[in-house]
C-alpha positions, 0 to 999 in steps of 0.5 A: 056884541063881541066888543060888549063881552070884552069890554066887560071881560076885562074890566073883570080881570082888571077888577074895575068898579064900573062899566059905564054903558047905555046899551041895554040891546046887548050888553045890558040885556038880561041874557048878557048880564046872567052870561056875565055873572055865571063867567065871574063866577066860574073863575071867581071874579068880581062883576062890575057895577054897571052904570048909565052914563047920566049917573056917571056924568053926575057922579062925576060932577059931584067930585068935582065940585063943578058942573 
């Protein structure tokens, strides 16, 4: 669970756009995502758009003109 917050912790204080995860058991869950947005905003940050992986395989795969 600890490698859940830091990922998202620095994807925050790099600024990233997504966090790409599947794992709704922690770092997806209710509780992690309301952990997450009162941190961000404490110390004015701006929370990343989380994503599945399907969504960003397609994502991807419409850039690319490709599959």
């Amino acid at each position: 669970m600890l490698a859940d917050y830091l990922i998202v912790a620095c994807a925050s204080l790099k600024g990233m756009d997504l966090v790409v995860s599947e794992d709704h058991g922690t770092m997806l869950s209710d509780w992690s995502r309301q952990a997450y947005a009162l941190v961000n905003k404490q110390l004015k940050l701006r929370e990343p758009r989380f994503i599945g992986y399907k969504t960003f395989k397609s994502l991807l795969l419409q850039g690319s003109g490709g599959d």
